[in-house]
Gaussian input, Z-matrix of N, CA and C with variables (Angstrom, degrees):
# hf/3-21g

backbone

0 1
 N
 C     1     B1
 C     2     B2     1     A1
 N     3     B3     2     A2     1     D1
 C     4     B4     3     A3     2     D2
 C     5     B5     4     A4     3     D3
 N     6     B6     5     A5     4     D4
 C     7     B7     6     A6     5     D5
 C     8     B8     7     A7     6     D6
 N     9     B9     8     A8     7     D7
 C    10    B10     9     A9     8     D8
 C    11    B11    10    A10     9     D9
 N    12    B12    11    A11    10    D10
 C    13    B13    12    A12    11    D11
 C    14    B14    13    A13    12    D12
 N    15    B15    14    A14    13    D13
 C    16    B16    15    A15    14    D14
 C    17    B17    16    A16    15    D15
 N    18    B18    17    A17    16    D16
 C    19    B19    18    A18    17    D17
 C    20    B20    19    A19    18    D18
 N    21    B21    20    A20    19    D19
 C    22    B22    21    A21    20    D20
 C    23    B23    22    A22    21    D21
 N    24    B24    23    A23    22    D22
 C    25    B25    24    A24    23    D23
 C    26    B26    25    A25    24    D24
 N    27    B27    26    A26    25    D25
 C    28    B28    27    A27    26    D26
 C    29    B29    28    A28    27    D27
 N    30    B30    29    A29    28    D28
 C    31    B31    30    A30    29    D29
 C    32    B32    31    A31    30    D30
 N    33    B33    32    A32    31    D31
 C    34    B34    33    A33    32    D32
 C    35    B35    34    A34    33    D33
 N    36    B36    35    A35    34    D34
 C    37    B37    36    A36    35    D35
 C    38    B38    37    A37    36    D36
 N    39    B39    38    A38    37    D37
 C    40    B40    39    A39    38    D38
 C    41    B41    40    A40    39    D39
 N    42    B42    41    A41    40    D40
 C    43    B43    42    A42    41    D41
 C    44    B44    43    A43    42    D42
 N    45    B45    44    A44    43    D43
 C    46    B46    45    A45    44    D44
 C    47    B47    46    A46    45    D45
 N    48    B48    47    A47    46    D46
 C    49    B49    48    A48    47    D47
 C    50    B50    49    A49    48    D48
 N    51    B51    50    A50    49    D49
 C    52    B52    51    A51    50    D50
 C    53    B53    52    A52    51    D51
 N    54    B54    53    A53    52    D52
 C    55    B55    54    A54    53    D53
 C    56    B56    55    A55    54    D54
 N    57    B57    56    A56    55    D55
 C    58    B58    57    A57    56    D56
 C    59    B59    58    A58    57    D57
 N    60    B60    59    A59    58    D58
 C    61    B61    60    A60    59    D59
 C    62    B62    61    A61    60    D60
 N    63    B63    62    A62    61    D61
 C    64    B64    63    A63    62    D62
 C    65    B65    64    A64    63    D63
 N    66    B66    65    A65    64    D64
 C    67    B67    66    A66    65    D65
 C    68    B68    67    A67    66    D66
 N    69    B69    68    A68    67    D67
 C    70    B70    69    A69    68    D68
 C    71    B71    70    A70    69    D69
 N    72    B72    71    A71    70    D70
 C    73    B73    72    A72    71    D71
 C    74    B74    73    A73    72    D72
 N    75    B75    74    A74    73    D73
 C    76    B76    75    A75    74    D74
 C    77    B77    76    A76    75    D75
 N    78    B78    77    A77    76    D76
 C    79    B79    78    A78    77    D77
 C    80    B80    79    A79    78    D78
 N    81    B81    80    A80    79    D79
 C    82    B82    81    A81    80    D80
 C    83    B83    82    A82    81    D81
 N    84    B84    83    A83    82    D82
 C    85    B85    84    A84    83    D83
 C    86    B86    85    A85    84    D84
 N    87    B87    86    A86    85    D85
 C    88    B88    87    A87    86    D86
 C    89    B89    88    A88    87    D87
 N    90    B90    89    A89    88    D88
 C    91    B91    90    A90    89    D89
 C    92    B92    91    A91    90    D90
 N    93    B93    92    A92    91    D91
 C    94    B94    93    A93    92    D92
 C    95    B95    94    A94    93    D93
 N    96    B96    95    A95    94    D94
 C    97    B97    96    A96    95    D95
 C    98    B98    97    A97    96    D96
 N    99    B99    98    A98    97    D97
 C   100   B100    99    A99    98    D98
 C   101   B101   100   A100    99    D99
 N   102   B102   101   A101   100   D100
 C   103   B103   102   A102   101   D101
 C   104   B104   103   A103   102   D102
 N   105   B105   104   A104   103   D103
 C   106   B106   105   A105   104   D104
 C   107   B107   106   A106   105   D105
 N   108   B108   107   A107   106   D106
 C   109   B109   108   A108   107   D107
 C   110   B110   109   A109   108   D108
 N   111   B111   110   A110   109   D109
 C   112   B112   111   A111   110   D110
 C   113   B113   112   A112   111   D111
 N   114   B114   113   A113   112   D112
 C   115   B115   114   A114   113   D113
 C   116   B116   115   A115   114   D114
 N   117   B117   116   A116   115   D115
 C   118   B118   117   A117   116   D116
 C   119   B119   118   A118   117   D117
 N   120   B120   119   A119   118   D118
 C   121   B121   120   A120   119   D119
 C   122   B122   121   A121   120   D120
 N   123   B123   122   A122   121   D121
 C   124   B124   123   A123   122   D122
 C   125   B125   124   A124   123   D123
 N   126   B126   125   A125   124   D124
 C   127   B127   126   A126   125   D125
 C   128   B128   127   A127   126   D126
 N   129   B129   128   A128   127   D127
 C   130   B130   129   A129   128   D128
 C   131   B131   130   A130   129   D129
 N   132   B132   131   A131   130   D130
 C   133   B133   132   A132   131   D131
 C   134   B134   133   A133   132   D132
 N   135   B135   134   A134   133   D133
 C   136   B136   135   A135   134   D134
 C   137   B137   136   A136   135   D135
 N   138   B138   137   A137   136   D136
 C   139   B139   138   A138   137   D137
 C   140   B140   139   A139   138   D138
 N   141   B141   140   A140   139   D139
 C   142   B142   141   A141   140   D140
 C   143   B143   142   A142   141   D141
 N   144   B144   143   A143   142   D142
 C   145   B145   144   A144   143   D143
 C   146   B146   145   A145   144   D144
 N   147   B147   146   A146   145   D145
 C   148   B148   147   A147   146   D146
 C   149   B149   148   A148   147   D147
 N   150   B150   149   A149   148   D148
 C   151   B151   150   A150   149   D149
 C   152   B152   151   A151   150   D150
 N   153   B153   152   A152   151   D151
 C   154   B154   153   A153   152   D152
 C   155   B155   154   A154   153   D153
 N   156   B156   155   A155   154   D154
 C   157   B157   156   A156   155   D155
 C   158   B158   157   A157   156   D156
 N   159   B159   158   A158   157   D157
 C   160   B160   159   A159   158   D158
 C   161   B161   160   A160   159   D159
 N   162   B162   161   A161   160   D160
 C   163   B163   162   A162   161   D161
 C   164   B164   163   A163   162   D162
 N   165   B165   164   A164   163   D163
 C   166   B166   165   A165   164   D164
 C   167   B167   166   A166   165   D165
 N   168   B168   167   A167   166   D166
 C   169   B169   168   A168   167   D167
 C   170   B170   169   A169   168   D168
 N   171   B171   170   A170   169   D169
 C   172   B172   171   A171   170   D170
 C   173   B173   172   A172   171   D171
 N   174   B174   173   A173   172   D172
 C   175   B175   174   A174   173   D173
 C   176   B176   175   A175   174   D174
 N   177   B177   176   A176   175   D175
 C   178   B178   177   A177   176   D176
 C   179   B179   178   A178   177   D177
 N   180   B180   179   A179   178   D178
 C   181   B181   180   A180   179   D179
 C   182   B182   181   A181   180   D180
 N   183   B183   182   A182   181   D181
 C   184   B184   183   A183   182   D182
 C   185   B185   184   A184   183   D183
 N   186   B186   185   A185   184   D184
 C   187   B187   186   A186   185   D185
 C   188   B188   187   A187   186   D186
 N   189   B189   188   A188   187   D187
 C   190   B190   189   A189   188   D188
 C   191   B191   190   A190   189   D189
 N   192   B192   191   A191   190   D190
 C   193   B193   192   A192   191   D191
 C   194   B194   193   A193   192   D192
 N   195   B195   194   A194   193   D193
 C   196   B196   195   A195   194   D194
 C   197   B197   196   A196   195   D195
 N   198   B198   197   A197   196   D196
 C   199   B199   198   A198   197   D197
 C   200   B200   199   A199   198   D198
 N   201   B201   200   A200   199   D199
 C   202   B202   201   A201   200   D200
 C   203   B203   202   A202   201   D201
 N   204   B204   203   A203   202   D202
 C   205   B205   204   A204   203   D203
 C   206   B206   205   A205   204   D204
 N   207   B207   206   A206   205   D205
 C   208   B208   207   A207   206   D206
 C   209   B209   208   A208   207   D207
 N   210   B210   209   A209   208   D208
 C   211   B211   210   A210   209   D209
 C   212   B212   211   A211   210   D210
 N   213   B213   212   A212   211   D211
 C   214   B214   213   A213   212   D212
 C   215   B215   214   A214   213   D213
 N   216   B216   215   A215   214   D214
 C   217   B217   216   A216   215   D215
 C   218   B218   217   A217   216   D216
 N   219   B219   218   A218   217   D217
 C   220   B220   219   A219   218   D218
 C   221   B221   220   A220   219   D219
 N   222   B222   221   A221   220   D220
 C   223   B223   222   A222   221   D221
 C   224   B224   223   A223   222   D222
 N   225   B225   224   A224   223   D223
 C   226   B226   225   A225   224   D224
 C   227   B227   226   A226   225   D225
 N   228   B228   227   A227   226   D226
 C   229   B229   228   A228   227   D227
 C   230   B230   229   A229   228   D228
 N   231   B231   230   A230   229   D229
 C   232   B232   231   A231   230   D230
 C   233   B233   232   A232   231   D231
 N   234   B234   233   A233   232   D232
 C   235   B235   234   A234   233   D233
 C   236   B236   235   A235   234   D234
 N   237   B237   236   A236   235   D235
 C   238   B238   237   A237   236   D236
 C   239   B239   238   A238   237   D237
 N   240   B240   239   A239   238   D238
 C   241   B241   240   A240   239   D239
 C   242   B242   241   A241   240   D240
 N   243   B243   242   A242   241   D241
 C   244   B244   243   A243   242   D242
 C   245   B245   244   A244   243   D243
 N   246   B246   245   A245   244   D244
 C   247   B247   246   A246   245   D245
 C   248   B248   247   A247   246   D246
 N   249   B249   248   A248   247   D247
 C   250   B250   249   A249   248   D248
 C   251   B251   250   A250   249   D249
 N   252   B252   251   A251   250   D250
 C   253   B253   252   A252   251   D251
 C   254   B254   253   A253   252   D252
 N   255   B255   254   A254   253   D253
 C   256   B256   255   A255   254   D254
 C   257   B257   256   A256   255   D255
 N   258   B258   257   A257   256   D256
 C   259   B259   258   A258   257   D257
 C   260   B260   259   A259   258   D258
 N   261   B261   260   A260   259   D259
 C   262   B262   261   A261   260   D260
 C   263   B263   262   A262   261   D261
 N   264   B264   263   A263   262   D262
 C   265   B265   264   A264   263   D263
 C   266   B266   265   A265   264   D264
 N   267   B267   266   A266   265   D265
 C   268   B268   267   A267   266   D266
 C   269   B269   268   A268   267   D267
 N   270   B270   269   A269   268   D268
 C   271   B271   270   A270   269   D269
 C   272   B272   271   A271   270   D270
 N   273   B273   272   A272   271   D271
 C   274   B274   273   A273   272   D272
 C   275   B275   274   A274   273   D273
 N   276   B276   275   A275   274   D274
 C   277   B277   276   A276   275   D275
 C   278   B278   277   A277   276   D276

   B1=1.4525
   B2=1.5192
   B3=1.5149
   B4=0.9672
   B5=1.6077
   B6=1.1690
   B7=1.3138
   B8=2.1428
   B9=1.1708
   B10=1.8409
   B11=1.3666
   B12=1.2987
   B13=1.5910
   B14=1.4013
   B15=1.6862
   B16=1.5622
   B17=1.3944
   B18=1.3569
   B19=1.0800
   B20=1.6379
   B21=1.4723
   B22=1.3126
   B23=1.8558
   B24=1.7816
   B25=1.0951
   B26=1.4290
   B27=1.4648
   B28=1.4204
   B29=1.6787
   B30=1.3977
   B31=1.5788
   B32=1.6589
   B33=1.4764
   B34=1.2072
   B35=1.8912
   B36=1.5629
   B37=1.6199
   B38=1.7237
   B39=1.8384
   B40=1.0364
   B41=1.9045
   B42=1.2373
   B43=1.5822
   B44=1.4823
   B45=1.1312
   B46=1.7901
   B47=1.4087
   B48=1.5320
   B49=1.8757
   B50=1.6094
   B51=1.1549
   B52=1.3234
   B53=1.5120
   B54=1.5810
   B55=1.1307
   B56=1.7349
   B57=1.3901
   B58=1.8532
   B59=1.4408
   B60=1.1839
   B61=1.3608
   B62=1.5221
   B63=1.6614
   B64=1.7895
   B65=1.8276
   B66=1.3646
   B67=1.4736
   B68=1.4719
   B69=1.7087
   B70=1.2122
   B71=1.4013
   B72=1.4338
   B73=1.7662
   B74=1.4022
   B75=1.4934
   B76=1.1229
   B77=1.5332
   B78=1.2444
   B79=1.6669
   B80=1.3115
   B81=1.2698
   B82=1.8331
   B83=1.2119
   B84=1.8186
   B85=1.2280
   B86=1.5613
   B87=0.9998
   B88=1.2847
   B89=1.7777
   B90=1.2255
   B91=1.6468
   B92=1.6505
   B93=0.8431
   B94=1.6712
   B95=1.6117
   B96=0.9542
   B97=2.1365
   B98=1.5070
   B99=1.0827
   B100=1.4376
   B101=1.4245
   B102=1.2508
   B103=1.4169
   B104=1.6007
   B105=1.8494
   B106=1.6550
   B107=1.9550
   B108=1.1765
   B109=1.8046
   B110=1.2203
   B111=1.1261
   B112=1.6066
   B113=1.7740
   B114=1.0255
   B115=1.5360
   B116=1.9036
   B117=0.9676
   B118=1.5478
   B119=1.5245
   B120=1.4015
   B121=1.9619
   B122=1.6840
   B123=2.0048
   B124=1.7731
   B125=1.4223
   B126=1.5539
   B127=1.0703
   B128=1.7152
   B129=0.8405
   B130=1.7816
   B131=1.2596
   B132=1.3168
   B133=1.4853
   B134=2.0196
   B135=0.9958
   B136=1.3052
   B137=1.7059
   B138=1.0946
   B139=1.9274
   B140=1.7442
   B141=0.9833
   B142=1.1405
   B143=1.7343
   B144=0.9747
   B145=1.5584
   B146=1.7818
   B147=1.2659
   B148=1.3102
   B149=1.4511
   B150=1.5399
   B151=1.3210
   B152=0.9908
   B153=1.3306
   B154=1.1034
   B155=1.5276
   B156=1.3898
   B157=1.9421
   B158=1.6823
   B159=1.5750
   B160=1.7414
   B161=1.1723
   B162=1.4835
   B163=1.8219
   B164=1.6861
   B165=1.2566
   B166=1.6407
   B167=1.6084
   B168=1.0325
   B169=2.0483
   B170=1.1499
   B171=1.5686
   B172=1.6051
   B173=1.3383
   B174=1.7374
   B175=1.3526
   B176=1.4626
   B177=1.6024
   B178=1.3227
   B179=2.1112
   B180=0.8687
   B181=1.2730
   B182=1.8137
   B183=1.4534
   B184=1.3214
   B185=1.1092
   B186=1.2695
   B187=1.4250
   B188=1.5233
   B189=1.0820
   B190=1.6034
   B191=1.7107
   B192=1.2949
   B193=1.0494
   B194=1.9273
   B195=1.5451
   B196=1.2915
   B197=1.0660
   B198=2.0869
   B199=1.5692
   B200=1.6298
   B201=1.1774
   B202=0.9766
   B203=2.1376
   B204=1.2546
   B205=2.0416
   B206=1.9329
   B207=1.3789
   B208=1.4800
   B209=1.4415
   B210=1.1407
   B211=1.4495
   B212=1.3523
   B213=1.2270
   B214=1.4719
   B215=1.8698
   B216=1.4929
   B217=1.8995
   B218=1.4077
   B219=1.5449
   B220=1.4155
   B221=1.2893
   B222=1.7288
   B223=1.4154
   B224=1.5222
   B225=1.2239
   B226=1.3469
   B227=1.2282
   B228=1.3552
   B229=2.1189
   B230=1.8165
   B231=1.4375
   B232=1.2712
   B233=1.7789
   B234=1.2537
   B235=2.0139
   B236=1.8589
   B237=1.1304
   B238=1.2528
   B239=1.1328
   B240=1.1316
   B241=1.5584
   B242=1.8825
   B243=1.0635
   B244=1.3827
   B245=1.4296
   B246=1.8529
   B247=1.3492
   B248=1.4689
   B249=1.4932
   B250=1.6791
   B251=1.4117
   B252=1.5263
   B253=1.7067
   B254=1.9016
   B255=1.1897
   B256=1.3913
   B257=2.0595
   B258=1.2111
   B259=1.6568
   B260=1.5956
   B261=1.2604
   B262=1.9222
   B263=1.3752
   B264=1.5418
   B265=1.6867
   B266=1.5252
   B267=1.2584
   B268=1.2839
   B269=1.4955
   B270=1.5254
   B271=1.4445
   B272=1.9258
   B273=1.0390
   B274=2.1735
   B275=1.5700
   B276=0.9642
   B277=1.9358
   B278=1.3088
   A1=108.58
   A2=126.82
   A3=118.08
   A4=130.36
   A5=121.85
   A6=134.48
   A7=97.83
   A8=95.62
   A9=88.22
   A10=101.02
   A11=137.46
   A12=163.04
   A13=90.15
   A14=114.81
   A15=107.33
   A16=93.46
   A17=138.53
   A18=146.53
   A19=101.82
   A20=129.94
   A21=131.32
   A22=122.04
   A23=103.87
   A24=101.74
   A25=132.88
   A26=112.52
   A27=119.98
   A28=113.38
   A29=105.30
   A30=102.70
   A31=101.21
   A32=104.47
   A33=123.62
   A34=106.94
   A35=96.16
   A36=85.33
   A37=85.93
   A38=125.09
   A39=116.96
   A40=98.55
   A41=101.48
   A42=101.20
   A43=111.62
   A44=113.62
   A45=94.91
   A46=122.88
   A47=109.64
   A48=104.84
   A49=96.84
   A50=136.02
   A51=116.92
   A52=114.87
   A53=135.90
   A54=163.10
   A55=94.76
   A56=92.32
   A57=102.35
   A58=117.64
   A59=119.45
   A60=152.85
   A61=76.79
   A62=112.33
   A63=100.70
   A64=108.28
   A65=109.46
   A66=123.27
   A67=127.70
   A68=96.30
   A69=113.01
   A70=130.77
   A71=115.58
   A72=146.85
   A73=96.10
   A74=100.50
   A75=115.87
   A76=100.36
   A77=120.18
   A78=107.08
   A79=140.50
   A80=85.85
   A81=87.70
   A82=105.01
   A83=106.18
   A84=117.56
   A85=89.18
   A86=127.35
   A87=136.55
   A88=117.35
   A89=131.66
   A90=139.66
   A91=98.01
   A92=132.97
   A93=140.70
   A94=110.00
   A95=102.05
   A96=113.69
   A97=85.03
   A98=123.30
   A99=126.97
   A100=137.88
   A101=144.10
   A102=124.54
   A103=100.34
   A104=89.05
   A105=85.49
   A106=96.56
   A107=106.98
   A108=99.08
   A109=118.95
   A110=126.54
   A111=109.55
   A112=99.83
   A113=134.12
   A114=139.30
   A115=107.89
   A116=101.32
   A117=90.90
   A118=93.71
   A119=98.74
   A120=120.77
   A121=97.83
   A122=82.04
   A123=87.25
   A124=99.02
   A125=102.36
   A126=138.04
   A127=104.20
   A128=105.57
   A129=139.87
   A130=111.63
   A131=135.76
   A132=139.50
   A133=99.06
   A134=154.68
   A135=135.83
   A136=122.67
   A137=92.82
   A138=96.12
   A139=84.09
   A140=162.54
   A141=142.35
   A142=120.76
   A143=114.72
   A144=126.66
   A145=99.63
   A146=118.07
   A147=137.84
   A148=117.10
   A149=129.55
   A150=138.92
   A151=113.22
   A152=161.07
   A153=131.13
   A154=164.06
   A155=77.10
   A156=115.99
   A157=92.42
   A158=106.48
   A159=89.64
   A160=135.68
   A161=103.03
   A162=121.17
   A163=95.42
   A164=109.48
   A165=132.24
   A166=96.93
   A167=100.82
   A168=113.22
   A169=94.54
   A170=118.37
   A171=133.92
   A172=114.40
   A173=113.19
   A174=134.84
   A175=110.72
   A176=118.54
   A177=135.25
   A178=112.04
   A179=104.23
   A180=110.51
   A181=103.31
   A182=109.02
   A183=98.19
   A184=109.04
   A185=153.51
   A186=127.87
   A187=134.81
   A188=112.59
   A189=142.28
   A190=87.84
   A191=108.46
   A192=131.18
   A193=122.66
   A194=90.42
   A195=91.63
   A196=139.71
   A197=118.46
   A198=106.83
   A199=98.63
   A200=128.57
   A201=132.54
   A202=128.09
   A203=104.31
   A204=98.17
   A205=106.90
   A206=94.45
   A207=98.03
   A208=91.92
   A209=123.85
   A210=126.88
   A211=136.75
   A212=126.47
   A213=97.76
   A214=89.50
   A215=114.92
   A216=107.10
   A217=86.36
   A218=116.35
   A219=125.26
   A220=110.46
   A221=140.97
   A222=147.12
   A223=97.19
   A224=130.09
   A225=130.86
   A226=125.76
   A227=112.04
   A228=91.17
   A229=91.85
   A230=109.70
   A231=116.00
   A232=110.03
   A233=96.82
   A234=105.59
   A235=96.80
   A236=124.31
   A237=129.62
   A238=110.71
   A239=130.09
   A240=159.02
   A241=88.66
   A242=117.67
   A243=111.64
   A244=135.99
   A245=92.01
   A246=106.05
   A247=108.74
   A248=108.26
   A249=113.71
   A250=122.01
   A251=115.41
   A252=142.08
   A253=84.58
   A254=114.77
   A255=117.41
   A256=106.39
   A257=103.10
   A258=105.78
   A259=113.31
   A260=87.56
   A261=84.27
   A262=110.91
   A263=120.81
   A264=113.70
   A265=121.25
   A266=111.60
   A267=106.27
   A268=111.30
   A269=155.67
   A270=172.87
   A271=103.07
   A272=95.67
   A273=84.59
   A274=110.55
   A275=111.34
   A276=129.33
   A277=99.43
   D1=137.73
   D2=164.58
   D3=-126.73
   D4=140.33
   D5=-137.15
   D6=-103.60
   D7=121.73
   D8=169.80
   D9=-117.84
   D10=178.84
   D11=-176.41
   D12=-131.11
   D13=109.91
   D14=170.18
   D15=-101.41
   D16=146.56
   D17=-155.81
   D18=-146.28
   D19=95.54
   D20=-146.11
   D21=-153.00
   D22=105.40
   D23=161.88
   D24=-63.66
   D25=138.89
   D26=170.71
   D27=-130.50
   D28=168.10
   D29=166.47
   D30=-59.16
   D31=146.73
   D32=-170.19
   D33=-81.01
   D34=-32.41
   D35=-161.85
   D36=-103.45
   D37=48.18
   D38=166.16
   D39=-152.07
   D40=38.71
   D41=176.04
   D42=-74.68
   D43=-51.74
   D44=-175.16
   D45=-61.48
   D46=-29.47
   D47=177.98
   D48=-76.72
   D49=-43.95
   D50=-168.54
   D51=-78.53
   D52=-4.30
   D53=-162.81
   D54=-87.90
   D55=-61.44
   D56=172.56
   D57=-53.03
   D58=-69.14
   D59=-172.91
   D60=-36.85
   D61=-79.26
   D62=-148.16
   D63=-71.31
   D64=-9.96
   D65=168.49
   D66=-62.90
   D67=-23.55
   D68=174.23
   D69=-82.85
   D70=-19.26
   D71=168.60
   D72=-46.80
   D73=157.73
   D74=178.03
   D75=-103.13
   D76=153.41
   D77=-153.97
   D78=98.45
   D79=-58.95
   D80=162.22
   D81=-76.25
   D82=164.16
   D83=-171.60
   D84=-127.26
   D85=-52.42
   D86=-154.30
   D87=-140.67
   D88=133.21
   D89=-171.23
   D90=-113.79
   D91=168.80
   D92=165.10
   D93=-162.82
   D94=147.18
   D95=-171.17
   D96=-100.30
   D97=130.64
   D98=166.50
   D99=-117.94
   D100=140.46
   D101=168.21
   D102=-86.92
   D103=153.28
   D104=167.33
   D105=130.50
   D106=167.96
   D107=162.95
   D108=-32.43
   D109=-20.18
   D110=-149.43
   D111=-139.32
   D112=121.80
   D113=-178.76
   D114=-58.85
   D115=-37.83
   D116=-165.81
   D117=-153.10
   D118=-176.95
   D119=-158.30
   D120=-176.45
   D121=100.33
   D122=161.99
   D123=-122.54
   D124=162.57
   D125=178.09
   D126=-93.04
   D127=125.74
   D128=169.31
   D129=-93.45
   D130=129.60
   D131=-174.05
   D132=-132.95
   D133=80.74
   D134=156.94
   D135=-112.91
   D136=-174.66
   D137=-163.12
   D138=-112.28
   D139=22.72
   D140=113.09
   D141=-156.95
   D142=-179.32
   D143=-141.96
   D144=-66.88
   D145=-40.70
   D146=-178.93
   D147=-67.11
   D148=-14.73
   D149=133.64
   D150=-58.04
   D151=-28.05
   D152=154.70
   D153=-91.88
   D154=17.30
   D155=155.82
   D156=-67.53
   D157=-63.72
   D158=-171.55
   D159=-65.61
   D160=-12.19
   D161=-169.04
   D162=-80.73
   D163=-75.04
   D164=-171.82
   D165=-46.79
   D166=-102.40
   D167=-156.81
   D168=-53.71
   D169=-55.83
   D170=-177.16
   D171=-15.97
   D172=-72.33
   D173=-152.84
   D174=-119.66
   D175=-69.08
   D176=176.30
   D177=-43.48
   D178=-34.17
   D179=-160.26
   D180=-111.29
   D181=-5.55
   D182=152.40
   D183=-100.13
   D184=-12.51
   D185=176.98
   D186=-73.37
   D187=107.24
   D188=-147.38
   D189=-45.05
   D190=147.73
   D191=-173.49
   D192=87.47
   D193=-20.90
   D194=161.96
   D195=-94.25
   D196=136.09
   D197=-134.78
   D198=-100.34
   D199=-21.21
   D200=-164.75
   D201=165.02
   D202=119.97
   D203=-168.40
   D204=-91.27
   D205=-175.61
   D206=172.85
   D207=-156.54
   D208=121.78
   D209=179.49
   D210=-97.69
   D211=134.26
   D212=-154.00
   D213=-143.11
   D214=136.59
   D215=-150.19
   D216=-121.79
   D217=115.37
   D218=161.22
   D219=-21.59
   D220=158.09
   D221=141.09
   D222=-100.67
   D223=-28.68
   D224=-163.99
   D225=-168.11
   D226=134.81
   D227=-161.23
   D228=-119.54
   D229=129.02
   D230=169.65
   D231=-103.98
   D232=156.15
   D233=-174.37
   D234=-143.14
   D235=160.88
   D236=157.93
   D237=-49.08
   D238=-69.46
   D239=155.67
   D240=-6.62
   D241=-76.65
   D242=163.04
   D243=-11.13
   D244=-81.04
   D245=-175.01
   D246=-55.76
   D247=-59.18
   D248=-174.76
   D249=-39.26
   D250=-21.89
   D251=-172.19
   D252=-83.94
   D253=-84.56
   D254=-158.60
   D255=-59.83
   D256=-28.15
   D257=162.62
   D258=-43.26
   D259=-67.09
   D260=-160.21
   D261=-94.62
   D262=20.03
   D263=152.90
   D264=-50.24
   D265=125.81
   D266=-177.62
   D267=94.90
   D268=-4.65
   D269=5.55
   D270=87.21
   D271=96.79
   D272=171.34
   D273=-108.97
   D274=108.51
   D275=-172.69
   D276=-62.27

């Protein structure tokens, strides 16, 4: 699976409908409202690299009001859930 950081201006006084909208894609996993340069941060989920020509420019970046993304493609995704797993290898409860 591979993981992107969509990182994405929109009109400001239209963040929650376009927040939905790209929440609503298949692909995304996750939307976030953000402070900072950038209005929002979705998560991209696909099974290979060539989905995400269709996800990103494809889909995300036509829906009107959105001004412009910056994409940024996991190498490796860490979670607590992780660490706590690779911690107690070797540990007998």
């Amino acid at each position: 699976m591979i993981t992107a950081i969509v990182l994405i201006k929109t009109s400001v006084d239209r963040i929650p409908e376009i927040a939905e909208r790209i929440a609503a894609l298949e692909n995304v996993s996750e939307v976030f409202s953000v402070t900072g340069t950038y209005d929002l941060i979705a998560m991209v989920r696909v099974a290979r690299h060539e989905d995400l020509a269709e996800v990103i420019p494809g889909r995300i970046s036509k829906i009107p009001g959105v001004q412009g993304t910056d994409t940024h493609v996991a190498f490796r995704t860490y979670s607590q859930h992780d660490l706590e797993a690779a911690f107690a290898i070797g540990l007998d409860n």
